[in-house]
C-alpha positions in Angstrom: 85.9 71.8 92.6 86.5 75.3 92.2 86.5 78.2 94.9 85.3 81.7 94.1 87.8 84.3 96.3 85.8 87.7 96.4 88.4 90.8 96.7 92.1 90.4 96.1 93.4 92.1 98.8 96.2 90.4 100.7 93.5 88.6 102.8 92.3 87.2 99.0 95.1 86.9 97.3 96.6 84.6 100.8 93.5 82.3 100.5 93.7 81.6 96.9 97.4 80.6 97.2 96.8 78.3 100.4 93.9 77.1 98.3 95.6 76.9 94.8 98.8 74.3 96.9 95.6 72.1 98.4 94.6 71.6 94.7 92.0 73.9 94.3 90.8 75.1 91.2 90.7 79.1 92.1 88.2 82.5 90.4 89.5 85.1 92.0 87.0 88.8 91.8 88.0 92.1 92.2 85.8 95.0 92.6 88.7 97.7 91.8 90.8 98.2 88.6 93.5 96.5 90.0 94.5 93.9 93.0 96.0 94.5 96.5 93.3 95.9 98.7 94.3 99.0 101.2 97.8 97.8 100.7 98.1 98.3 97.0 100.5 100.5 95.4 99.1 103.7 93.7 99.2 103.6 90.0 103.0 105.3 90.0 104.2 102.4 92.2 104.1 104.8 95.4 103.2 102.8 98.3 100.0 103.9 100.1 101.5 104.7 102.8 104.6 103.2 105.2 104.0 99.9 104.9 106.6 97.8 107.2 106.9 94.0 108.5 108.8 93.0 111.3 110.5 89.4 111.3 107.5 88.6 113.7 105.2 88.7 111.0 106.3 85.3 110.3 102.6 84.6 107.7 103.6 88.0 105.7 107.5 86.9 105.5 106.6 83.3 104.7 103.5 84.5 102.0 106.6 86.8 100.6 108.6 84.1 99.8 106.0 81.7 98.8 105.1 84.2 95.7 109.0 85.2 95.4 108.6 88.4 96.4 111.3 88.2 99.5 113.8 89.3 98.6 112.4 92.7 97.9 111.6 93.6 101.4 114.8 94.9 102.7 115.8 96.1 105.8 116.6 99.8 105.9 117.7 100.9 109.7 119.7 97.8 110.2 121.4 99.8 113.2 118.4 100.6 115.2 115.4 102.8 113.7 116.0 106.0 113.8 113.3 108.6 116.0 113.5 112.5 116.0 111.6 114.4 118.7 110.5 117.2 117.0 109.7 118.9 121.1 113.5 118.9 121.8 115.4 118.3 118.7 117.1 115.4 119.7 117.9 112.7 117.8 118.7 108.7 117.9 118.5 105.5 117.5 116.1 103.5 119.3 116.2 99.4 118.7 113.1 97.5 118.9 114.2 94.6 120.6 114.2 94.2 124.2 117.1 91.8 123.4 119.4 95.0 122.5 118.2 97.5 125.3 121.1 96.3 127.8 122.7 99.3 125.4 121.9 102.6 126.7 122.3 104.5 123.6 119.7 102.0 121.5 117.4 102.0 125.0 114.1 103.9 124.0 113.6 107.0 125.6 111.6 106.7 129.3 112.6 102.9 129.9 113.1 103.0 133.6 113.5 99.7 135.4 109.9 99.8 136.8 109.1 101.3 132.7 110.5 97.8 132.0 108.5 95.9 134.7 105.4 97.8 133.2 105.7 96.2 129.9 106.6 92.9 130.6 103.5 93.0 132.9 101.3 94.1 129.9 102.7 91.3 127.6 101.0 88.8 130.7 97.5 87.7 130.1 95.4 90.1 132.5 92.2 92.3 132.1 91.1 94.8 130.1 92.3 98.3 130.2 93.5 101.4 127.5 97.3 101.8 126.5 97.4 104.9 128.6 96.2 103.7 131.7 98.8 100.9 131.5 101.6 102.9 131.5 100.1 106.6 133.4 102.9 105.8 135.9 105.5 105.9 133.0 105.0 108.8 130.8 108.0 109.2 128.9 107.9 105.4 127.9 104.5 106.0 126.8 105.5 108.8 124.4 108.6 107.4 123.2 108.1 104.1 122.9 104.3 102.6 123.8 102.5 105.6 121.9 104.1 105.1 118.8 103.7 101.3 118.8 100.3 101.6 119.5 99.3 104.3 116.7 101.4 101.8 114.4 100.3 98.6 115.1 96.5 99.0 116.5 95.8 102.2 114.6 93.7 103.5 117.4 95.0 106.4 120.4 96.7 105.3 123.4 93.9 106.5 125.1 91.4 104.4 123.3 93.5 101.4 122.6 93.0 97.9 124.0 96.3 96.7 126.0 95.5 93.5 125.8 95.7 93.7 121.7 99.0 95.6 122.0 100.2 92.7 124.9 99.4 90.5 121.6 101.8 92.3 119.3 104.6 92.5 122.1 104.8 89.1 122.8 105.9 88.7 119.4 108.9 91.1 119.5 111.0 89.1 121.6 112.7 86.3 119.7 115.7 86.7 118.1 115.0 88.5 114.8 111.5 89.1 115.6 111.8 93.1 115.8 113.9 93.6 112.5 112.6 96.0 110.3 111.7 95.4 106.3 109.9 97.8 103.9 109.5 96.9 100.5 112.1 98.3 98.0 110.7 99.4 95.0 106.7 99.3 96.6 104.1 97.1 97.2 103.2 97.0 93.5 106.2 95.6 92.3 107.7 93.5 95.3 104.1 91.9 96.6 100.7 92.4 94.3 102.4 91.7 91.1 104.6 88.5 92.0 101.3 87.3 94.0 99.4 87.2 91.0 101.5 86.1 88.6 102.2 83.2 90.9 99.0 82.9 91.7 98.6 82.7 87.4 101.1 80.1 87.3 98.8 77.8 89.3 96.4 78.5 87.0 94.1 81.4 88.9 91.4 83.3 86.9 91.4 87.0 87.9 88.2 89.3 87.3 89.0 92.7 87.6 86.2 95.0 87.9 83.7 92.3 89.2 81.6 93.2 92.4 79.8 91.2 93.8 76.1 92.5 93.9 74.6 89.5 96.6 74.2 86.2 97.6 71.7 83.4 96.8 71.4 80.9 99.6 69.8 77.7 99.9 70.0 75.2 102.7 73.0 77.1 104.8 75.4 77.5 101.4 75.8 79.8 99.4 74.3 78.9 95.6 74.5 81.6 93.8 77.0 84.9 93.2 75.1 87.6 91.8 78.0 90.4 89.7 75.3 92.0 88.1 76.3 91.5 84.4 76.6 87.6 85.1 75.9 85.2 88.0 77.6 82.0 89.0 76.5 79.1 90.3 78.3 76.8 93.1 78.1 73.4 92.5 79.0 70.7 94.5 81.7 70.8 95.6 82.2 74.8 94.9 82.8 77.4 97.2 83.8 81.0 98.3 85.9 83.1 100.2 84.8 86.6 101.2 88.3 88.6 101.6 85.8 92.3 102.4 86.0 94.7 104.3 83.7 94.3 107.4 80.8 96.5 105.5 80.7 95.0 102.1 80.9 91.6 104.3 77.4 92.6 106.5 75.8 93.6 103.5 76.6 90.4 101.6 75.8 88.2 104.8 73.2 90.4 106.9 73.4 89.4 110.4 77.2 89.5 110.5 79.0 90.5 113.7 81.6 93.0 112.3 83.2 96.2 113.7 81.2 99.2 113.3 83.7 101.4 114.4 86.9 102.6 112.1 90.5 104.4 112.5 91.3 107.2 109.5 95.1 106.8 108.2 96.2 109.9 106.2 99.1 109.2 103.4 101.1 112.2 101.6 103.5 111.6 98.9 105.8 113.8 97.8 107.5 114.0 94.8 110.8 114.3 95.4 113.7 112.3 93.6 116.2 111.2 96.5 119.6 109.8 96.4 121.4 107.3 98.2 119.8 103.8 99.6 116.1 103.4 101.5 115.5 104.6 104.7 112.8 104.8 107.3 112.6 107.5 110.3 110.0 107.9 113.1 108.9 111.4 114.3 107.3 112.5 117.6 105.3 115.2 118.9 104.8 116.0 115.0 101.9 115.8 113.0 103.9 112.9 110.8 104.8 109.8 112.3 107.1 107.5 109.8 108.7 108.9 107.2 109.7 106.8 104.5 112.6 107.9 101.9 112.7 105.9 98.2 115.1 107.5 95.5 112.0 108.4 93.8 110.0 110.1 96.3 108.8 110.4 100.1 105.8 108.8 101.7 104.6 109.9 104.7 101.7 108.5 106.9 99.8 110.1 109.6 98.2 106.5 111.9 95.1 107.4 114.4 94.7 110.7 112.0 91.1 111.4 113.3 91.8 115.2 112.8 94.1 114.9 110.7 92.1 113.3 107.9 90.5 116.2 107.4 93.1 118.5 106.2 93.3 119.8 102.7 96.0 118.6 101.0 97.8 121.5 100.6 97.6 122.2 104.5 98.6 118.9 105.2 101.9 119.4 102.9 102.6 122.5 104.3 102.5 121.0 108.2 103.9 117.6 107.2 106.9 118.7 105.0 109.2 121.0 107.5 109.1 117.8 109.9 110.1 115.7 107.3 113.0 118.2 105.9 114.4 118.4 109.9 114.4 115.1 110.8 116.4 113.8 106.7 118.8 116.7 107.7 119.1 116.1 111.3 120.0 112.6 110.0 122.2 113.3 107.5 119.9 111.7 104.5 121.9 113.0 101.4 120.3 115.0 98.6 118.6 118.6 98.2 116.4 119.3 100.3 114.8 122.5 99.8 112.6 124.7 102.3 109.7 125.2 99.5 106.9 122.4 99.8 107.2 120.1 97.0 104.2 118.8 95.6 102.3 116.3 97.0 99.5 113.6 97.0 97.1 112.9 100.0 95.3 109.6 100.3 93.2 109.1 102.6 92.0 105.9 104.3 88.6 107.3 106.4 87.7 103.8 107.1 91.4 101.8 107.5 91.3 99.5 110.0 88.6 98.4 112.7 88.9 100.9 116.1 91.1 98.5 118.4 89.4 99.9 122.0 88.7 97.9 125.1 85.1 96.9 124.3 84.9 92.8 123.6 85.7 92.4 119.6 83.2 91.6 117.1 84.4 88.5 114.9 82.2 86.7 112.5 82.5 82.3 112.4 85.1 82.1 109.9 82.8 79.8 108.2 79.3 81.3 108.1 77.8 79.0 105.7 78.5 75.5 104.7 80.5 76.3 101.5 81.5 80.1 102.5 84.6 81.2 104.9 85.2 84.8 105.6 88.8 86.1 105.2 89.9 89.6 106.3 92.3 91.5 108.6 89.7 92.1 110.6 88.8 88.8 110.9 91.5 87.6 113.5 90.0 87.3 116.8 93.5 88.3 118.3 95.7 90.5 116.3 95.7 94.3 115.4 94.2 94.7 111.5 97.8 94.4 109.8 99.4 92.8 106.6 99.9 89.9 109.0 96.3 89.4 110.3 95.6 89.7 106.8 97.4 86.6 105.7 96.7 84.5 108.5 92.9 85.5 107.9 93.2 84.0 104.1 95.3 81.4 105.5 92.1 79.8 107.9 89.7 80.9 105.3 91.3 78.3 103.3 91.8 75.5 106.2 87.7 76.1 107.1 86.9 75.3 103.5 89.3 72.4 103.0 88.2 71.2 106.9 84.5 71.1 105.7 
């Protein structure tokens, strides 16, 4: 019995483990040079972009420590994340729990009593309506606190997004522990893709590296044949597949598909900039950057909702982004050099990232389209944002639908 996991992003690489521990015997294809999706590493270990986890992504934090990868997610602001407003200049630290916000100086900026009411009224199941409008009484919690949660977590504007996908995410920030921060230390490369697969190796995976898969035979609702072009393979009885695809390469596998048409740009920009001192993370308002992530060996930068900004030459893009970055490191005191001139930089741009996360109704495929074949995917979770944690919990009841049938 083997199953055949097309695309080792996290989604793919999530599925074959849950599939691997049921006793699976697991191929596992990948398209690109190497594994990990939109959340890979670049080839210098740099993250693409800010990636972060909250302990509310409970799938991510358990699939870390399942591939013993945990411990290298650490947690950089233990003492509330730190936010400079580029509009004023002023600085602090704002904590993401609602559990800490009985402390003025950790209370985000805007978060009035009725501010308060507001959100705990969006976290209640209700209709449909855009961030904005949800909170066009409370301004200056929109801006400091709702806006930027939004951009992060939904990818899409406030005045686009869907509240009722945010309400979603902000149920989950209230436990104990739920809003604490991790990045990963060194990068994704080395503290998730590589421990998943060699894991995933010691189970006794096959990885394909530069397999695509070309189409799909079908014959009496399965799936019976996987074309790659230089080599088919046939299912058996017994055999099956996960398709861990973006929503395009998924419709034109499967024609007929419901998937999301619509997609968010995320710009990233590296520079290369050797750093002293430990990790840290920073969030920036009324800027063109948004997080600002500081590694000894260089600074990562991403830009979320970055519908105009996408289109910026890299060069102009380094020369906005990098005197944001340089006041808010000093205005925090981030130790180093850190010199006026532009260093250089690396964009990468995502024009297609994640679904568009507005109020029209969400189009989401049956997890199991044919008899042998489950669909895995961020944006295959009917009720979360498209994240590292949909993305698990995707390959996670890819692999349940296939060992259920």
């Amino acid at each position: 019995m083997t199953t055949h996991v097309i695309g080792a992003g996290v989604a793919g690489l999530s599925a074959a483990l849950t599939l691997l521990r049921a006793g699976h015997r697991v191929a596992l294809h990948e398209a690109a040079p190497v594994a990990g999706g939109r959340a890979r590493a670049l080839p210098d270990g740099t993250d693409n972009g800010t990636h972060a986890l909250l302990g509310a992504n409970r799938a991510a934090l358990r699939f870390l420590e399942a591939v013993g990868a945990r411990e290298g997610w650490i947690e950089p602001e233990p003492a509330g994340l730190p936010v400079l407003d580029l509009a004023d200049g002023s600085a602090r630290r704002v904590a993401l729990s609602p559990l800490v916000w009985g402390d003025a100086a950790r209370r985000p900026t805007g978060l009035s009593p009725r501010g308060l009411i507001a959100l705990l009224r969006l976290a209640l199941p209700g209709g449909e309506r855009t961030v904005a409008s949800a909170f066009a009484r409370h301004p200056a919690l929109l801006r400091g606190l709702v806006e930027p949660l939004t951009v992060a977590a939904l990818n899409t504007p406030a005045e686009e997004a869907s509240a009722r996908t945010l309400a979603a995410v902000i149920r989950r920030l209230g436990a104990p522990g739920a809003a604490r921060l991790y990045v990963a230390a060194r990068g994704l490369g080395p503290d998730l893709v590589a421990p998943a697969l060699a894991t995933l190796a010691c189970h006794g995976m096959v990885f394909r590296h530069g397999a695509r898969l070309r189409g799909i035979t079908q014959a009496e609702n399965r799936a019976a044949v996987l074309d790659f072009g230089d080599d088919t393979v046939e299912l058996e009885d017994g055999d099956s597949a996960v398709l861990a695809l973006p929503p395009w390469e998924a419709v034109r596998l499967l024609p007929g598909l419901n998937v999301p048409t619509a997609h968010a740009p995320i710009l990233n920009l590296h520079f290369a900039h050797a750093g002293e001192g430990p990790v840290r993370f920073i969030g920036l308002l009324g800027g063109l950057a948004q997080w600002v992530l500081v590694r000894p060996e260089g600074v990562s930068v991403t830009v979320s909702a970055a519908d105009e900004a996408v289109g910026l030459t890299e060069g102009d893009a380094a020369a906005r982004i990098w005197p944001e970055v340089r006041q808010a490191v000093t205005r925090f005191g981030l130790p180093g050099t850190w010199p006026a001139a532009t260093p250089p930089a690396r964009a990468v741009r995502e024009r297609r990232a994640t679904p568009r996360h507005g109020t029209a109704p969400r189009l989401v495929p049956p997890r199991r389209p044919l008899a042998n074949l489950a669909l895995a995917g961020d944006w295959t979770e009917p009720a979360l944002p498209a994240t590292l944690e949909a993305a698990v919990l995707s390959g996670e009841a890819a692999a349940a639908a296939l060992r259920a049938a």
